[in-house]
C-alpha positions in Angstrom: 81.1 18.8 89.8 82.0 20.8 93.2 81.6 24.3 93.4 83.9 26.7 94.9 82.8 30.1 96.6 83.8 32.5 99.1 83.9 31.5 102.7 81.5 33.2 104.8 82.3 35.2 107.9 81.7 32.2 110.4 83.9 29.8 108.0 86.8 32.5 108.2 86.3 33.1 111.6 86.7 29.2 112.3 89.7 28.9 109.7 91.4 31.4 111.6 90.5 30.3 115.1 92.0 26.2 114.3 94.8 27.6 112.2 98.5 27.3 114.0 100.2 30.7 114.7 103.1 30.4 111.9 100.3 30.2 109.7 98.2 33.1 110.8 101.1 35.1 111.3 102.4 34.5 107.5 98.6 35.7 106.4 98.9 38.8 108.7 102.2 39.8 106.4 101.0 38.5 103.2 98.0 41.3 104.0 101.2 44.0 104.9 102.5 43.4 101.8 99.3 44.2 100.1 98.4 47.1 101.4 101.8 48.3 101.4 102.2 48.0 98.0 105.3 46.1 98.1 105.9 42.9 96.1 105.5 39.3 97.7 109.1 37.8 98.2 108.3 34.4 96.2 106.9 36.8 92.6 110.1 38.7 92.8 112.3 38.0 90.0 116.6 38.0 89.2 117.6 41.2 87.9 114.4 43.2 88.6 114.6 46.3 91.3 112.1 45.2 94.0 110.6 46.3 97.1 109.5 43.9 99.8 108.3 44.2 103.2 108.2 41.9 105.8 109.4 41.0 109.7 113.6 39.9 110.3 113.6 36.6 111.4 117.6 36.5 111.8 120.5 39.3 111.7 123.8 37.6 111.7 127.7 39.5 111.2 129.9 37.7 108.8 133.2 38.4 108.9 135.3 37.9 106.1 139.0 38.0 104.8 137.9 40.9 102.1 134.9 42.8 103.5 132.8 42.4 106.5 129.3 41.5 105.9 126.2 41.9 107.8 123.2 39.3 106.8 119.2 40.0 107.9 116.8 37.2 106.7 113.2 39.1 106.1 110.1 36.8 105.7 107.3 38.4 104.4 104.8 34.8 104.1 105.2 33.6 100.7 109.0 33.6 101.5 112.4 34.7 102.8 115.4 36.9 101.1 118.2 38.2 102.5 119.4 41.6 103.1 123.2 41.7 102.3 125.0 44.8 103.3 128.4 44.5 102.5 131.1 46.2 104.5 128.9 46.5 107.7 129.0 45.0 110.9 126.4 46.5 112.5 123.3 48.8 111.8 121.3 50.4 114.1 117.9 49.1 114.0 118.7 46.1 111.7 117.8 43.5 114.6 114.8 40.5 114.8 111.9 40.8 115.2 112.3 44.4 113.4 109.7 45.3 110.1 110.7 46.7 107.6 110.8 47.7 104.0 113.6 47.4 101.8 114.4 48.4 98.2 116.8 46.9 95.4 118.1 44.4 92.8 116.3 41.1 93.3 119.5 38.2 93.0 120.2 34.7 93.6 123.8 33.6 94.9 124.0 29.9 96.1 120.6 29.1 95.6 119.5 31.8 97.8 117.5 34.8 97.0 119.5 37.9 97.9 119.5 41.9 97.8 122.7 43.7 98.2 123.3 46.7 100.0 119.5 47.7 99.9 117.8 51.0 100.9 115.6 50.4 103.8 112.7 51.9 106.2 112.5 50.5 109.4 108.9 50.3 110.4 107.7 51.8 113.7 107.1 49.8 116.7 
């Protein structure tokens, strides 16, 4: 029978010095989402009103025939959704690279998780 315990200091220290930088940057916003209090992307469920925190990786303008639509993927480490505000083509701000926290109602449209028109705080910095 193994036993599992805590890693020490030096065996954290290590983990983090031969770990690639996705990973160690997907742990560094895993932690923001702790201590922010927000909810990790990949718990949230359909339906619920959520907030989640996390970095933009993409912004991207959608143009439609009925309403034009602005798109920001935010990854937070367990996972991506996308920030859908309908009607907008740009938002001051709203641009990679950005943090930010963002409130609403958790959905899924075509597979993908989404949050329409969502209140948001950009973060400083």
């Amino acid at each position: 029978m193994t036993e599992t315990r805590p890693k020490g200091w030096l065996a954290q220290k290590l983990a983090k010095l031969t770990a690639d930088d996705q990973t160690i940057d997907a742990q560094e916003l895993q932690s923001d989402v702790v201590s922010s209090g927000c909810e990790p992307v990949s718990a949230c469920q359909k339906g619920k009103v959520v907030a989640v925190t996390g970095r933009l990786k993409s912004v991207v303008y959608t143009p439609r025939e009925t309403v034009p639509t602005l798109e920001a993927e935010l990854f937070d480490g367990s996972g991506s959704v996308t920030l859908v505000w309908l009607g907008r083509r740009r938002i001051p701000g709203i641009e990679p690279g950005r943090t930010l926290t963002a409130r609403g109602r958790f959905a899924s449209f075509e597979g993908r998780k989404v949050i329409y028109n969502p209140w948001y705080e950009l973060s400083a910095g």
